[in-house]
C-alpha positions in Angstrom: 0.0 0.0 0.0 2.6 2.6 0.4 4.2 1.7 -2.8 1.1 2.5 -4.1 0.9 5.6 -2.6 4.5 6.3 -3.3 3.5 5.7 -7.5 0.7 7.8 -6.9 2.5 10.8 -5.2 5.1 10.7 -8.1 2.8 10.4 -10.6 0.8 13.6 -9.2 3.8 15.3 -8.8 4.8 14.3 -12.6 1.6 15.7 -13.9 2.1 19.2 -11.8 5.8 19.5 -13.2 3.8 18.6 -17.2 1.4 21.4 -16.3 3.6 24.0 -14.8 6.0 23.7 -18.4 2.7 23.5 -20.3 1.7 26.9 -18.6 5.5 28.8 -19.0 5.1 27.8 -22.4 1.7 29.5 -23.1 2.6 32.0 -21.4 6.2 33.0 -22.8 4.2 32.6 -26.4 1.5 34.8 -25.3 3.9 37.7 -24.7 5.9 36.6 -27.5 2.9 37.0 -30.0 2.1 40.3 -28.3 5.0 42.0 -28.6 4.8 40.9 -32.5 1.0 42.5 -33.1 3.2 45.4 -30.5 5.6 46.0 -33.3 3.4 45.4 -36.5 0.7 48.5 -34.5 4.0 50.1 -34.8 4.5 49.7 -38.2 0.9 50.0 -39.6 0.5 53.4 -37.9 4.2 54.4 -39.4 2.8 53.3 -43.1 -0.6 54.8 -42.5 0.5 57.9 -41.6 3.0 58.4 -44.7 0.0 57.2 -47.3 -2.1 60.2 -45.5 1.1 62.3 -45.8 1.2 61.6 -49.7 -2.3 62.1 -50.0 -2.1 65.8 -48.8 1.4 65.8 -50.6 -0.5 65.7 -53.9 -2.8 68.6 -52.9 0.0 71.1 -52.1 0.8 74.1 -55.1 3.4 72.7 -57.4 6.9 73.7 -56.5 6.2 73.4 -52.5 9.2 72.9 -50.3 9.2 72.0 -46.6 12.5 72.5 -44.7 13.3 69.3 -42.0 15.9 69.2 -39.7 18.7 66.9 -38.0 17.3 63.3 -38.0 17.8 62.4 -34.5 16.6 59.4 -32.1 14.0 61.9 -30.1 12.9 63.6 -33.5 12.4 61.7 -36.8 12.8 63.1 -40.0 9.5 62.9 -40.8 8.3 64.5 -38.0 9.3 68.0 -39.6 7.5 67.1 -42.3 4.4 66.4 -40.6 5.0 69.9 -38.8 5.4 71.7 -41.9 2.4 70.2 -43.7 0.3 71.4 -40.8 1.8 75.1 -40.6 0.7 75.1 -44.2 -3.1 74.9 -43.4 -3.3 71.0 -44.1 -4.2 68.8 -41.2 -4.0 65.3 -41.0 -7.2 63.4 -41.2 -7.8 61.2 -38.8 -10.2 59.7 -40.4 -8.8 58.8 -43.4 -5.7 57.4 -41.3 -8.4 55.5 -39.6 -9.8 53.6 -42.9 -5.9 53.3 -44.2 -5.0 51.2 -40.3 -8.0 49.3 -41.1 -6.9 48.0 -44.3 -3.6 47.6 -43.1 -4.8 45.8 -39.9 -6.8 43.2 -41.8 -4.0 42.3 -44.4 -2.1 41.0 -41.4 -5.3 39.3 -40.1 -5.6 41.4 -37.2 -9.6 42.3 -36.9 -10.3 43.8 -33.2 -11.6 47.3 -32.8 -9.2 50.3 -32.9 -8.6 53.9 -32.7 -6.5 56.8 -33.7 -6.0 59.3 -31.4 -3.5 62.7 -31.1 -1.5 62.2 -27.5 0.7 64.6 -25.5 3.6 61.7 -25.2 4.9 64.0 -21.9 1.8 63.7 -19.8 -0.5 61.5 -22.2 -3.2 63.9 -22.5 -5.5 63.1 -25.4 -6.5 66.3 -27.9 -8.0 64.6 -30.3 -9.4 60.7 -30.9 -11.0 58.9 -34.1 -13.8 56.5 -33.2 -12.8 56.4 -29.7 -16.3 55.4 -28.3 -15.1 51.5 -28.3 -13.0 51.8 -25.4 -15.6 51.5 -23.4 -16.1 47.8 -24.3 -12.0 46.8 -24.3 -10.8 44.7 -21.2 -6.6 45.6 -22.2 -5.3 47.1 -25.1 -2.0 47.4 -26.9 -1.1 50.9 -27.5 0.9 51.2 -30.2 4.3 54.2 -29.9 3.7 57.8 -30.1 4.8 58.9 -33.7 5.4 62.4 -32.8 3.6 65.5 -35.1 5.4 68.4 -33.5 9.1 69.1 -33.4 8.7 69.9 -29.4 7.0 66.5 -29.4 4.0 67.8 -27.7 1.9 66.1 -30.1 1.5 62.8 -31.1 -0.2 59.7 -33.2 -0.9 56.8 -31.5 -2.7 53.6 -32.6 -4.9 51.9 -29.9 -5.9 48.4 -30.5 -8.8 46.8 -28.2 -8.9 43.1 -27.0 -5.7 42.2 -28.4 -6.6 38.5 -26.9 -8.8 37.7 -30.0 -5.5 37.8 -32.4 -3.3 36.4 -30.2 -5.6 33.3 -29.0 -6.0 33.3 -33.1 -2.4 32.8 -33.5 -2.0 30.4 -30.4 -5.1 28.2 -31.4 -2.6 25.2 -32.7 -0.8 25.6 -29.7 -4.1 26.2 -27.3 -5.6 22.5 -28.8 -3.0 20.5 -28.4 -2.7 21.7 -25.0 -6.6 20.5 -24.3 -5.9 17.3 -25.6 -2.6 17.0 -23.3 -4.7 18.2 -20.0 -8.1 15.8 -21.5 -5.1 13.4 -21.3 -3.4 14.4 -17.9 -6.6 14.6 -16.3 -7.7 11.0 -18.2 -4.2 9.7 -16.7 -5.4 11.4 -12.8 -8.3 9.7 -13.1 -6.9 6.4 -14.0 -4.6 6.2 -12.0 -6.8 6.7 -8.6 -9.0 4.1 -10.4 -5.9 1.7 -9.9 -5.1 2.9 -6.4 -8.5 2.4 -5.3 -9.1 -0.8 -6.9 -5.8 -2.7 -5.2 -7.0 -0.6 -1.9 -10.1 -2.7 -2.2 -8.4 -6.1 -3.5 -6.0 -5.9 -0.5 -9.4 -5.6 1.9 -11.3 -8.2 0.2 -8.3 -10.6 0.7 -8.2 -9.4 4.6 -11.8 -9.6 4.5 -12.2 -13.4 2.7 -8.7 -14.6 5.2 -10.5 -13.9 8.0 -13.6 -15.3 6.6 -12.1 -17.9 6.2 -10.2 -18.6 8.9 -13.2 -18.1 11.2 -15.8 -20.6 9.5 -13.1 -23.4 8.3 -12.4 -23.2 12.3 -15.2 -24.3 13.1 -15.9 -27.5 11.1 -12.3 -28.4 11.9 -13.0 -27.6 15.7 -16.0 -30.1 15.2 -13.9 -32.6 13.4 -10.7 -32.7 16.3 -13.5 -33.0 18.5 -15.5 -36.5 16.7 -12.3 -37.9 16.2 -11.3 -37.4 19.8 -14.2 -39.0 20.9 -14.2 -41.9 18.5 -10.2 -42.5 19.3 -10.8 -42.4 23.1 -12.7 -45.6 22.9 -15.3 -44.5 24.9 -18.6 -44.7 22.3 -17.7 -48.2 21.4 -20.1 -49.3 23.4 -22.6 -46.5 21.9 -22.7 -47.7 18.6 -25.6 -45.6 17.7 -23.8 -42.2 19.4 -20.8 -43.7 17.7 -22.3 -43.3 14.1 -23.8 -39.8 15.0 -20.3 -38.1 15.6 -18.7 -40.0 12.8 -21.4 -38.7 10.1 -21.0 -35.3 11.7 -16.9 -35.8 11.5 -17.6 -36.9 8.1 -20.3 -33.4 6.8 -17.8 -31.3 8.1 -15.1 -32.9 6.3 -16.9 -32.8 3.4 -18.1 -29.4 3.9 -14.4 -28.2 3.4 -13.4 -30.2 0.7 -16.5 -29.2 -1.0 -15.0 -25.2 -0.7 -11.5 -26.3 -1.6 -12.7 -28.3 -4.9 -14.9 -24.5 -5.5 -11.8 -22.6 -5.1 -10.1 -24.6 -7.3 -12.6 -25.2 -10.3 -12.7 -21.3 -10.1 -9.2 -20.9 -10.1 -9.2 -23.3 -13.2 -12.2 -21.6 -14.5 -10.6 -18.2 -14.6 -7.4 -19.4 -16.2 -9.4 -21.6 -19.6 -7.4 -24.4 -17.9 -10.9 -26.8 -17.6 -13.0 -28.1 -20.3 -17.0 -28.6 -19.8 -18.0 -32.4 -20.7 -21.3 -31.8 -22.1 -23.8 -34.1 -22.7 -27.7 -34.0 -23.0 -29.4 -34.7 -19.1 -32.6 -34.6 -18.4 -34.0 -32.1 -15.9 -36.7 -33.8 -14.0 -34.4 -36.6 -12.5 -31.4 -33.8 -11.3 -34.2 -31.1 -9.4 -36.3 -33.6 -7.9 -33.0 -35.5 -6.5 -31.7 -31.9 -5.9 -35.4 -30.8 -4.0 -35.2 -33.6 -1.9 -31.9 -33.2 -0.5 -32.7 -30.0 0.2 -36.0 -30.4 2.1 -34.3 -32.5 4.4 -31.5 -30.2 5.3 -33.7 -27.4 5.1 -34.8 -26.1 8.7 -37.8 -24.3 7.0 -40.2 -25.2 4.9 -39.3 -25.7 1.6 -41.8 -26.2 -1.6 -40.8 -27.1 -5.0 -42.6 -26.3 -8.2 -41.1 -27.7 -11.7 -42.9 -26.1 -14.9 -40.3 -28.2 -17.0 -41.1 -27.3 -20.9 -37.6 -28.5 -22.2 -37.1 -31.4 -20.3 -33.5 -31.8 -21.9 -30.4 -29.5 -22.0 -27.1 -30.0 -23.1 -24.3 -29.5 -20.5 -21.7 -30.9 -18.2 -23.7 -33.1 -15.4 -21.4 -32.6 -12.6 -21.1 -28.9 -13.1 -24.5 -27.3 -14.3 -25.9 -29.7 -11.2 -23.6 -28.1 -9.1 -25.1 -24.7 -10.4 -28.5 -25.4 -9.6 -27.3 -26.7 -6.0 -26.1 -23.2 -5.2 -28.6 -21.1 -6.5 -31.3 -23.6 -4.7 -28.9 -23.1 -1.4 -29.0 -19.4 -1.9 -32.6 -19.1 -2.2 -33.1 -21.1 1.2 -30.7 -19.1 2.6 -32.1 -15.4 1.5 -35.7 -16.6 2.5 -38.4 -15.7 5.2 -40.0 -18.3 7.5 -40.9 -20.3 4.7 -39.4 -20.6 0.9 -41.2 -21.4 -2.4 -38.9 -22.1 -5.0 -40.2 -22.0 -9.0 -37.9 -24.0 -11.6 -38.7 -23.7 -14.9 -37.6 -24.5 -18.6 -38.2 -23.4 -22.5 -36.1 -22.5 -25.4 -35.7 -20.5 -28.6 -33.8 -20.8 -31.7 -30.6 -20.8 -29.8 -30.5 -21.2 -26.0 -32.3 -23.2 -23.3 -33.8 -20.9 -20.2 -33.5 -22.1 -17.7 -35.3 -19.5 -14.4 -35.1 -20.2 -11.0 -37.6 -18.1 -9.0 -37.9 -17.8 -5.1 -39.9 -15.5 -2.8 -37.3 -15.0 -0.6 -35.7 -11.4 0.8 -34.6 -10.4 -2.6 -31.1 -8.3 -3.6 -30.9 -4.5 -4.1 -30.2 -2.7 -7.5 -27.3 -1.7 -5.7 -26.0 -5.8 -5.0 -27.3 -6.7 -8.2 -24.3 -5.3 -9.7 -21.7 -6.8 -8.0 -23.1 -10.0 -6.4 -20.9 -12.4 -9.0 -17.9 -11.0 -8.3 -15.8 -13.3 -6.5 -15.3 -12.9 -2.5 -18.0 -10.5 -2.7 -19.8 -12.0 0.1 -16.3 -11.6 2.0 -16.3 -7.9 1.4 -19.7 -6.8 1.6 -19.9 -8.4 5.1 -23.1 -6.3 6.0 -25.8 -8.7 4.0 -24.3 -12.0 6.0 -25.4 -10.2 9.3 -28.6 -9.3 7.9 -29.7 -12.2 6.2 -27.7 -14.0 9.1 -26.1 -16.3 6.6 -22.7 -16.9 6.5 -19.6 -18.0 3.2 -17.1 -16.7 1.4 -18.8 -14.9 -1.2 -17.8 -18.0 -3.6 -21.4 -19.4 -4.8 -22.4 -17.0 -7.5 -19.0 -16.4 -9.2 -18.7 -20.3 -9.3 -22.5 -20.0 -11.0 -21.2 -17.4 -13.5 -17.7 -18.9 -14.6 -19.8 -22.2 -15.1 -22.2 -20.9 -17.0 -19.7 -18.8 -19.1 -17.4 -21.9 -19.7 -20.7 -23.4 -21.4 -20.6 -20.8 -24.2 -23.8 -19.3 -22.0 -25.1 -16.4 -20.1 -26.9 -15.3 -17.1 -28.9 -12.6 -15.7 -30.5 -12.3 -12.0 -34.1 -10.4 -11.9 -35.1 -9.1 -8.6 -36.8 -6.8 -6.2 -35.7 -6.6 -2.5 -37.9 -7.6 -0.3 -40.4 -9.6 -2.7 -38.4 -12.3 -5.2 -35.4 -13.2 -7.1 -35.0 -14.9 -10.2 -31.8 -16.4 -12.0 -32.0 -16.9 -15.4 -29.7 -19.3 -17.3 -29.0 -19.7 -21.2 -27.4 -22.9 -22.0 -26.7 -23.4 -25.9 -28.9 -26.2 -27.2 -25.8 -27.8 -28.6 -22.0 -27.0 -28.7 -19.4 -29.4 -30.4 -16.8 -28.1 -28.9 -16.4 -26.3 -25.4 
């Protein structure tokens, strides 16, 4: 168990490492893609701002000369231009640098809201903005630089793009699925593995559950056993021949009360592992359930009725075993009853199977048991429905029932409600060559 957990820790820790590069990554090529629509806002304001400057170029009086100035990093050459164009009487329209930026904008697939707007750069107060009234709506924005207007950079263009997360989650959406898939598979992998976990924590109590199970009932019969044997070595019921008898047959149903659940075990272990073959044969019904009723009524310490509706009176299987199956369904039904038990046996067929249904009146099994009552040692583990139907084993009945039934190419099914009846139903092929 605390390798288990150990596998489990490291696996956990494994997937938080996983996770942890999986968000660095994202995150490093979030900023990474930002800073790339940063510069291209840089560069589409730059472009749209010298198409509107050759657009007004082209209305100025032939011969027209602006004077610039040193090109330096704090003032760009065109920034005298821009100046001089303006002391001239021509302003820049804003609006015509907004439909340029938007046709710029799109050829490089970028489609969120924008603005233009003129900026102090010193103190970033706004004198004039171009379709401004989205801002309301934007959660962040990328502001693109100040392209300065006025030599004493007092005035500036700047490019405003809202909810730059639609472009970049557009450019990340390779990278965004196949991160889904790994966390569908990370979390599929969690999941899993706590499936495992849980299921060898509950193997490893069923086994401690069945051992002691075990170990307390097969005490018994061998306590029983010591004690007839004693007696019968001590010499002392030789003269009681009757007595005598009594604690040998008692010796000799407990004796065969374990061998009986050793030869289970070990048909189911067989079972499990396609290491036994089913002999099959046709057998007549009738002769098995009565011989099988009538043992029962006498062990029985309630009353026990029998009722055969027998429409196939043949089916094809392996004596020993499919007798052995109707033993412990019978046994169950006696031992899940009331004060008195009416058991229902009945046969038919169809194109492919013989049914065989056993029905009994007895306490019935919840929706709940239902699903789990042919697992093996389930008895064992559940514990809680031997101390309220006060009926004690190892769980071992119904799985024997199922891998029987299985290793005849068949299939069955239990019907019940608690409280009111139970009904197995068996389908037996109606004839297999081979097995």
């Amino acid at each position: 168990m605390r390798y288990n957990n150990f596998i489990l820790c490291f696996t956990l820790l494994g997937i938080i490492s996983i996770l942890s590069l999986q968000y660095v990554w994202l995150n490093n090529t979030y900023i990474l893609i930002k800073n790339n629509i940063f510069i291209e806002c840089n560069n589409i304001i730059e472009e749209a701002l010298k198409k509107e400057t050759s657009i007004i170029a082209k209305q100025l009086p032939e011969g027209t000369r602006i004077i610039g100035g040193a090109n330096t990093d704090s003032i760009p050459q065109s920034t005298y231009l821009y100046e001089g164009i303006s002391k001239l009487g021509y302003k820049l329209s804003l609006q015509r640098i907004d439909s340029i930026t938007n046709l710029l904008l799109k050829e490089k697939n970028i489609n969120n809201r924008f603005y233009i707007r003129i900026i102090n750069p010193k103190n970033e107060e706004i004198y004039a903005s171009y379709n401004k009234c989205n801002q309301k709506n934007a959660l962040t924005t990328i502001e693109s630089k100040v392209i300065p207007i006025k030599v004493d950079l007092s005035k500036g263009i700047q490019l405003v793009l809202e909810n730059p997360q639609i472009s970049i989650f557009e450019r990340m959406n390779i990278l965004l699925i196949s991160t889904i898939i790994i966390m569908i598979f990370v979390i599929g992998c969690i999941i899993y593995q706590v499936k495992i976990v849980s299921k060898q924590k509950k193997i490893f109590q069923i086994r401690e559950d069945f051992s002691y199970a075990m170990v307390h009932d097969m005490k018994t019969p061998l306590t029983t056993i010591f004690t007839a044997l004693s007696f019968l070595h001590s010499g002392r019921l030789d003269d009681k021949p009757e007595t005598k008898e009594k604690f040998f047959n008692v010796a000799k149903e407990e004796a065969d009360r374990l061998l009986t659940l050793t030869n289970k075990l070990l048909t189911i272990s067989k079972l499990e592992n396609k290491k036994m073959k089913m002999e099959c044969e046709k057998i007549a019904l009738e002769p098995m359930l009565v011989r099988l009723a009538d043992k029962f009524k006498v062990k029985s310490h309630k009353p026990v009725s029998f009722e055969f509706d027998l429409q196939t009176p043949e089916i094809y299987a392996d004596a020993e075993y499919i007798e052995e199956v109707f033993s412990n369904l019978i046994d169950n039904s006696i031992k899940y009853s009331k004060e008195r038990v009416d058991i229902r046996v009945s046969s038919s067929k169809n194109d492919l199977y013989s049914i065989i249904k056993i029905y009994d009146n007895g306490l019935g099994i919840s929706e709940k048991d239902q699903r789990s009552i042919f697992n093996k040692y389930e008895r064992a583990a559940a514990g809680s429905r031997s101390n309220k139907k006060k009926a004690s084993g190892f769980g071992l009945g119904l799985n024997f029932v199922q891998q029987v039934i299985e290793a005849h190419k068949g299939k069955i099914f239990v019907n019940s409600i608690e409280g009111e009846f139970t009904e197995f139903i068996i389908y037996l092929p109606l004839m297999v060559k081979e097995l």
